[in-house]
C-alpha positions as CSV (number, residue, x, y, z in Angstrom):
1,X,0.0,0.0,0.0
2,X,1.6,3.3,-0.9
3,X,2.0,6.5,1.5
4,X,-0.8,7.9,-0.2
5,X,-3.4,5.7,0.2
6,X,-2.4,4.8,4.0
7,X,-2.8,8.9,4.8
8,X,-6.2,9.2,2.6
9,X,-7.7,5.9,4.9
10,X,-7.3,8.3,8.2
11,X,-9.5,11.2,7.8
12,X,-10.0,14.5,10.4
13,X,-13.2,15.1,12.1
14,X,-15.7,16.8,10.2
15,X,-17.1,19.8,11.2
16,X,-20.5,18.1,12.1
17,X,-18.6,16.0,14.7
18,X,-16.7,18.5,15.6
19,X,-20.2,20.8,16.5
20,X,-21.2,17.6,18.7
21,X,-17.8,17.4,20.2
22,X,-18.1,21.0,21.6
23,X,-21.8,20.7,22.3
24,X,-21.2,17.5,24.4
25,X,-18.5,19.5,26.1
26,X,-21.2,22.7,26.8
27,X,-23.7,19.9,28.4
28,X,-21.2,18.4,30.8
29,X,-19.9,21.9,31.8
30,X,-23.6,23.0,32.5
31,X,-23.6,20.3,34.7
32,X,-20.7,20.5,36.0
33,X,-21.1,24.3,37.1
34,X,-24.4,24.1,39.4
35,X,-22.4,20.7,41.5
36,X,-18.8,22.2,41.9
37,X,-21.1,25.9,43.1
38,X,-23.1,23.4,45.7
39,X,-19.8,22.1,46.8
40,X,-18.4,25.1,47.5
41,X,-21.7,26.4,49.6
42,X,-21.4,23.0,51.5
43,X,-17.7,23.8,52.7
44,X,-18.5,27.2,53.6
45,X,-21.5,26.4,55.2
46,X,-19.7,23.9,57.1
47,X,-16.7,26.8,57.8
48,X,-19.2,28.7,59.0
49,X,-20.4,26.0,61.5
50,X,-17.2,25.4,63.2
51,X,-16.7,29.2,63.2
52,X,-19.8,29.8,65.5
53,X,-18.2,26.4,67.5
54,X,-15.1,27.4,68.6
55,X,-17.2,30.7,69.4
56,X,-19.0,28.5,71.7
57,X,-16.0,27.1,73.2
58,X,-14.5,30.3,74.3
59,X,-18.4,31.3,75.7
60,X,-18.2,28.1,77.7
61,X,-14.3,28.6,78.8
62,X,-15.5,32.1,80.0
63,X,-18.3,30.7,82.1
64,X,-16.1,28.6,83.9
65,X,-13.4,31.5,84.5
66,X,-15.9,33.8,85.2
67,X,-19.1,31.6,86.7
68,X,-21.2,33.0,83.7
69,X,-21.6,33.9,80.1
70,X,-20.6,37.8,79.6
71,X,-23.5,40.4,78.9
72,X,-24.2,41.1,75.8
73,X,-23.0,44.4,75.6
74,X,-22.3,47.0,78.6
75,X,-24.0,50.8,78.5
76,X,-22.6,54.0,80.1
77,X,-25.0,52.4,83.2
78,X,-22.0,49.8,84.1
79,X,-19.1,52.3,82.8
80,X,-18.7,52.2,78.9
81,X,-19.8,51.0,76.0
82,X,-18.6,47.2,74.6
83,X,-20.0,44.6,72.6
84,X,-19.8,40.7,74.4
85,X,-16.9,39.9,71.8
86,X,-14.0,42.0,73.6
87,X,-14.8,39.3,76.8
88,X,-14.3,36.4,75.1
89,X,-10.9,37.2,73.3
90,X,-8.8,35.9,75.6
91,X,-10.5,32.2,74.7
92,X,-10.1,32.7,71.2
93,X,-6.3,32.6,71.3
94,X,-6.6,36.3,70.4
95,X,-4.5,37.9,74.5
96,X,-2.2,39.8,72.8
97,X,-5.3,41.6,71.2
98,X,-7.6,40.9,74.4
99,X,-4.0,43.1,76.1
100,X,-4.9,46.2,73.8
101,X,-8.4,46.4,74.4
102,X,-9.3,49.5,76.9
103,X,-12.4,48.1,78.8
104,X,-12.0,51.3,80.5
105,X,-12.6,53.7,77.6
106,X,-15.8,53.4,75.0
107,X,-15.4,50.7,72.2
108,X,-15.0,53.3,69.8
109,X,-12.7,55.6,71.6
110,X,-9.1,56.2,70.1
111,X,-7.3,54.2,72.6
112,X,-9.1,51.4,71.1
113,X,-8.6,52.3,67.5
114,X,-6.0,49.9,66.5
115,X,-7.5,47.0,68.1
116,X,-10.6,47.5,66.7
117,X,-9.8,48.0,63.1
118,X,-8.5,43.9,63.6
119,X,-10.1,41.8,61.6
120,X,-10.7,38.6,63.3
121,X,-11.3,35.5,60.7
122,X,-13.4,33.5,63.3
123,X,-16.0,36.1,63.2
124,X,-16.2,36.1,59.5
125,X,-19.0,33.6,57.9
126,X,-16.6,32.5,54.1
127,X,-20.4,33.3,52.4
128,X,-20.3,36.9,52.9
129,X,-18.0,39.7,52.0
130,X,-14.7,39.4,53.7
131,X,-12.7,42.2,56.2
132,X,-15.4,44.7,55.7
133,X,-15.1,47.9,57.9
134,X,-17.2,50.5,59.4
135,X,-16.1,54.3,59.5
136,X,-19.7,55.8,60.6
137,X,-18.1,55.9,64.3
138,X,-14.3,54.7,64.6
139,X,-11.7,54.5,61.3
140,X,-12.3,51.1,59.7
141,X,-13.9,49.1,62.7
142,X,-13.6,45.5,61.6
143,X,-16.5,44.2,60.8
144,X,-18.4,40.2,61.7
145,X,-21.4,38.2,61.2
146,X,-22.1,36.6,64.2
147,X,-24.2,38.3,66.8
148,X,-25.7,37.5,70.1
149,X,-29.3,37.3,70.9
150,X,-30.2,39.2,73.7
151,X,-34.0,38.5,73.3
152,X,-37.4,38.4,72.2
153,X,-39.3,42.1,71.3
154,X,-42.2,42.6,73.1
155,X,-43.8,44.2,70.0
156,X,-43.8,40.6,68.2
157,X,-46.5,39.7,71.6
158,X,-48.3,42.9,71.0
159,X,-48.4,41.7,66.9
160,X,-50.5,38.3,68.6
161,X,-47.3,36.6,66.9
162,X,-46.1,35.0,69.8
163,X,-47.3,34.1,73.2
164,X,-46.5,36.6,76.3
165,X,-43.7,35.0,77.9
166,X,-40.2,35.2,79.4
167,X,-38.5,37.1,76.8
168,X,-35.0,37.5,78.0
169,X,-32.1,35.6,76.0
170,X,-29.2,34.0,77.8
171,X,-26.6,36.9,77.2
172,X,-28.4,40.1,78.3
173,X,-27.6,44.1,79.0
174,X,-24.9,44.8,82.0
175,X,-25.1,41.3,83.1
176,X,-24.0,38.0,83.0
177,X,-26.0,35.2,82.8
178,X,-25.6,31.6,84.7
179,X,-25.8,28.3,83.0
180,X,-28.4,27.3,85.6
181,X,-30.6,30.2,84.6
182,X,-31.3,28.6,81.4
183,X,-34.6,27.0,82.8
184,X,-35.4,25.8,79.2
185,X,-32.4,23.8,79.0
186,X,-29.0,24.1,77.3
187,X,-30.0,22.6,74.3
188,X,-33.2,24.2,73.2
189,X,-31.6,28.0,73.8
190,X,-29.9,30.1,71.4
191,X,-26.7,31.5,72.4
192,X,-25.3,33.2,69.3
193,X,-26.6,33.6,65.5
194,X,-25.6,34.7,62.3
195,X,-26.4,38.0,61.5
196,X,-24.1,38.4,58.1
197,X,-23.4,41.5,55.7
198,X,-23.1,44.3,58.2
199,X,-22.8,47.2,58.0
200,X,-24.2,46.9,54.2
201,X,-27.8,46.6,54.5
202,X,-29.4,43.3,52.9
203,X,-32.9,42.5,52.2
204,X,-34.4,39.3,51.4
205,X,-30.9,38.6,49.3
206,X,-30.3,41.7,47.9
207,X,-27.5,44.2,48.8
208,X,-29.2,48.0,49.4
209,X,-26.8,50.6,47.6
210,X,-28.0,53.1,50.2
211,X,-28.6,51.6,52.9
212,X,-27.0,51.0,56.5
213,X,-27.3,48.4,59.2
214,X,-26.3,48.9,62.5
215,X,-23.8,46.7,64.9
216,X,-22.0,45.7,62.0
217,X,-18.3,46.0,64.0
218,X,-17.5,43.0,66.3
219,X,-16.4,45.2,69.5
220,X,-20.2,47.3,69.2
221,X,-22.4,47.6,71.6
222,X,-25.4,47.4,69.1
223,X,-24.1,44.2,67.6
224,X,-26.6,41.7,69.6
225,X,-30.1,42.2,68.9
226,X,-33.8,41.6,70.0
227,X,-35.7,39.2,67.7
228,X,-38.2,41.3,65.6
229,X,-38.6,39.5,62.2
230,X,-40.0,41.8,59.5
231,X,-42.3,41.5,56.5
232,X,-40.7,38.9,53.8
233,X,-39.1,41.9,51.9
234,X,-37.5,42.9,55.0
235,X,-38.6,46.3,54.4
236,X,-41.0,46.2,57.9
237,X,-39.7,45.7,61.0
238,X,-41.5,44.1,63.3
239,X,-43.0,41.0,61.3
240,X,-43.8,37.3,60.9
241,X,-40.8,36.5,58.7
242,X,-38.1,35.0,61.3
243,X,-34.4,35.1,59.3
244,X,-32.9,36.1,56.3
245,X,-35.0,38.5,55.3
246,X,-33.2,41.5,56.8
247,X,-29.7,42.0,58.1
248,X,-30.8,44.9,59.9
249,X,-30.2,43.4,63.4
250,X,-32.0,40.0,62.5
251,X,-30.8,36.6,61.8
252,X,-29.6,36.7,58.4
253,X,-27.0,34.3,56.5
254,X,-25.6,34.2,52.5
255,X,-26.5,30.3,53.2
256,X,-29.6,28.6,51.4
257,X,-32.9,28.9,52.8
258,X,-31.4,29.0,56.9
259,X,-28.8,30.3,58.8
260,X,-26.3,28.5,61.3
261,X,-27.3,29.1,65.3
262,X,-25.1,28.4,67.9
263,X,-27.0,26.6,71.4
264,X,-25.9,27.3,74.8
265,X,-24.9,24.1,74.9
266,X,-22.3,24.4,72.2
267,X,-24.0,22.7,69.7
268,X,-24.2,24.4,66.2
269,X,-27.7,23.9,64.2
270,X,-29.0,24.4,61.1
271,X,-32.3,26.4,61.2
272,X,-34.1,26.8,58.5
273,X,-36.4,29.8,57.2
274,X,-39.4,27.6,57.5
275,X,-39.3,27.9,61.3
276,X,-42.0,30.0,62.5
277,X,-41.3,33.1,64.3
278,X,-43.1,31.8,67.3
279,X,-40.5,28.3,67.3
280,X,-37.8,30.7,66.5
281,X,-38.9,33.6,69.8
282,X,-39.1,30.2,72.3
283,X,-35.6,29.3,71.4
284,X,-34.2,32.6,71.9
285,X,-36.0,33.1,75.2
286,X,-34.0,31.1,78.2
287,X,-36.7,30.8,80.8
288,X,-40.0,30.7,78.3
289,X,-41.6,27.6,79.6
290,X,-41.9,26.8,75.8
291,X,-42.3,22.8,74.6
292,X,-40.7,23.0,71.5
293,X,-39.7,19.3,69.4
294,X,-37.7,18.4,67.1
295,X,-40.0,18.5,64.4
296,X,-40.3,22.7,64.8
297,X,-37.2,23.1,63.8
């Protein structure tokens, strides 16, 4: 057989096949996409969780320092004005920073400048926009997206939306709070709850050019929050929808449909938006007498 007629016997691909080829290719990357972006909200889902755990851990390592969990912020009452992060620092491996924090001067005040401006990873949720700051009071105050819940509003009782009741969290105003006070038990108690985006205001997934949400910096005394809930388009606060609806001092993840909640007794859960507002006021509440099962949440 000559060279010829060996090289004529092994055509190319026509341009037919060649169309198939790349349309094959478009299919399987179509796929592809949607799994490997569900992958990657699994892992930082999962981040998140252990973010909120070791939170838990330093909570629980202050309690037995300090014979109970640290309020959850301090007014000009007590002295000045700090969020519950600055007491836990010292049990997140963070003393040299825990050393440069002024208790006795405001959060906000220059003395505190540099350690506030710190951006601590463990209080950043890998979903939401990393190291953001806030300037509205002190020069680039770090930003985080956990937040503590001090309680349930009175208003959502006055809405007939939940039951009157007990509606004081576990950590609270000026205060701490013992272990033993937590009448409803350990596990059935919120301790700690995302609250993610801040200071950019976020409603019902979608960033507000304009607007502002408070308590974004970890060392602020706003950053815990009452339960509210708002309308579904987060626009009215109070209201029936329980989490990620509004960042604006709510419970409010970049996760899918929930947000991860940290119990008091160290335990991180999954809740999701289906819980009702009244389910989602007897977990905050620490001494509400509420049954709640498994099922309700």
């Amino acid at each position: 057989m000559s060279r010829r007629t060996r090289n004529q016997s092994r055509p190319g691909f026509t341009l037919i096949e060649l169309l198939v080829v790349i349309a094959i290719i478009a299919i399987l990357i179509a796929f592809l996409v949607p799994a490997v972006q569900k992958v990657r909200a699994a892992a930082s889902r999962a981040h998140c969780s252990n973010n909120l755990k070791q939170i838990g851990l330093a909570l629980h390592s202050y309690h037995d320092a300090k014979r109970q969990f640290p309020p959850s912020d301090t007014s000009k009452k007590t002295g000045k004005q700090h969020s519950w992060v600055p007491f836990i620092l010292p049990y997140l491996e963070q003393a040299p920073l825990a050393r440069g924090y002024n208790f006795d001067r405001n959060w906000y005040s220059a003395s505190n400048n540099k350690a506030v401006r710190t951006q601590l990873a463990i209080f950043q949720c890998p979903s939401a926009p990393a190291n953001r700051t806030d300037s509205t009071i002190t020069p680039n105050a770090a930003c985080g997206d956990y937040a503590a819940t001090k309680g349930v509003s009175s208003q959502l009782v006055q809405l007939g939306l939940i039951a009157p009741t007990n509606l004081r969290g576990v950590l609270v105003k000026n205060r701490g709070t013992r272990i033993l006070e937590i009448t409803d038990g350990t596990s059935n108690t919120i301790l700690v709850a995302e609250d993610a985006g801040r200071p950019f205001l976020y409603l019902a997934g979608r960033s507000q050019p304009t607007g502002y949400a408070y308590g974004g910096p970890w060392a602020d005394n706003l950053n815990a929050f009452y339960l509210n809930g708002s309308s579904s388009d987060g626009t009215v606060i109070p209201g029936p929808c329980p989490m990620n609806c509004t960042n604006d001092r709510e419970i409010y993840s970049f996760h899918d449909s929930g947000a991860n909640i940290l119990f008091a007794d160290g335990g991180v859960r999954y809740l999701h938006t289906s819980i009702s507002i009244a389910n989602l006021a007897a977990l905050i509440t620490r001494a509400g007498g509420e049954t709640i099962s498994g099922n309700d949440f």
